[in-house]
C-alpha positions as CSV (number, residue, x, y, z in Angstrom):
1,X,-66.5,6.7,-114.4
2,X,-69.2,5.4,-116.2
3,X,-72.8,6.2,-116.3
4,X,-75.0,4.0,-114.8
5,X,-77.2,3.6,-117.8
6,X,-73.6,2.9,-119.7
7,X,-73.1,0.4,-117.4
8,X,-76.5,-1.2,-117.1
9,X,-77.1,-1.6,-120.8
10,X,-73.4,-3.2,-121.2
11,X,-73.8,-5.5,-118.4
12,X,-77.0,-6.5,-120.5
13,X,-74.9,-6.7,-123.3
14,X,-72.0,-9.1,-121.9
15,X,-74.4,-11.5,-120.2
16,X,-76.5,-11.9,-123.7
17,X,-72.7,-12.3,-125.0
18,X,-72.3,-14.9,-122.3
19,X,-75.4,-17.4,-122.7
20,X,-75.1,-17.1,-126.8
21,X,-72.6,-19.5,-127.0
22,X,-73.1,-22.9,-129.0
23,X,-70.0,-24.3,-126.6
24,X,-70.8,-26.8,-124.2
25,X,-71.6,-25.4,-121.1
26,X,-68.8,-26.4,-118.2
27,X,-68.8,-25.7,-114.8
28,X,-68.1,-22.0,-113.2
29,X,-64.3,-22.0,-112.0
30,X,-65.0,-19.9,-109.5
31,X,-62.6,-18.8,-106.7
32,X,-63.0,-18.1,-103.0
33,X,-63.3,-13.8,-103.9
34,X,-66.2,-14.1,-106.5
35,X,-68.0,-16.0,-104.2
36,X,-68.1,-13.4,-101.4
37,X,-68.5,-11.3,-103.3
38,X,-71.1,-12.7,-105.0
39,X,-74.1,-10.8,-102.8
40,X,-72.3,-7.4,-103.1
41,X,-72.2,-7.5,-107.1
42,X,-75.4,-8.5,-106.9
43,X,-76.4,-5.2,-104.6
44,X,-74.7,-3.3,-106.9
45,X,-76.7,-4.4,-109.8
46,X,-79.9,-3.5,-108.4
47,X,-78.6,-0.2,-107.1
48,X,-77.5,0.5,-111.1
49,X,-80.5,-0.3,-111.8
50,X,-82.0,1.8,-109.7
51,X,-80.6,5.2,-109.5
52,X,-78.5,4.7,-106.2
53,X,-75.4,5.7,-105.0
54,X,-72.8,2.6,-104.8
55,X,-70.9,2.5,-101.7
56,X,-67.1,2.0,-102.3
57,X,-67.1,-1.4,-101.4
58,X,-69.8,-2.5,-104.1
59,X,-68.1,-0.4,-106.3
60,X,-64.6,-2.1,-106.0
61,X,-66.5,-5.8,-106.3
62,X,-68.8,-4.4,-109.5
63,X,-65.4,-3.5,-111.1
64,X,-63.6,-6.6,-110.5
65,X,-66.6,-8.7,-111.6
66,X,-66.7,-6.8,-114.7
67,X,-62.7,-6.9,-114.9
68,X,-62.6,-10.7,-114.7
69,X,-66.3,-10.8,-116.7
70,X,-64.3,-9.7,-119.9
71,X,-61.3,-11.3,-119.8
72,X,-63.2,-14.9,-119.5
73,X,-65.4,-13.5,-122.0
74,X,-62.5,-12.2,-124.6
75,X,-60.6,-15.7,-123.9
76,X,-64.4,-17.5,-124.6
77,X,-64.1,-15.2,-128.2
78,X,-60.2,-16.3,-129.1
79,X,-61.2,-20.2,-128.4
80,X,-64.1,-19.2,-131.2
81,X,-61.3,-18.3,-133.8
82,X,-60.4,-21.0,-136.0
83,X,-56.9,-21.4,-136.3
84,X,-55.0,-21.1,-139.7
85,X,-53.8,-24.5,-141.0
């Protein structure tokens, strides 16, 4: 498991990653379980943040955000690559 400060500075890390892309922006596809769990990621942030104990629940919902966080961000990275000719 990682340690909170791990995870706090590369959450940091991945959304500066995120919103320092010259791409045009396009609208979140976002499906039904991000959005409930939406609230709980956010709890979990500020308990990171804040040296508190996650419960399992915000833990399982911090690790899928981050899960599906890196593959949209590792796809975002490949679609940067120009292809060879």
């Amino acid at each position: 498991m990682w340690s909170r400060l791990a995870l706090a500075v590369r959450c940091l890390a991945f959304q500066r990653l995120d919103t320092m892309s010259d791409a045009p922006a396009k609208p979140p596809s976002v499906n039904a379980a991000a959005r409930v769990d939406a609230d709980l990621v956010a709890r979990a942030y500020r308990k990171v943040m804040d040296p508190q104990e996650l419960t399992k629940p915000e833990r399982a919902a911090l690790k899928r955000h981050e899960r599906e966080k890196e593959e949209r961000l590792r796809w975002q990275y490949y679609g940067s690559i120009p292809q060879k000719h």
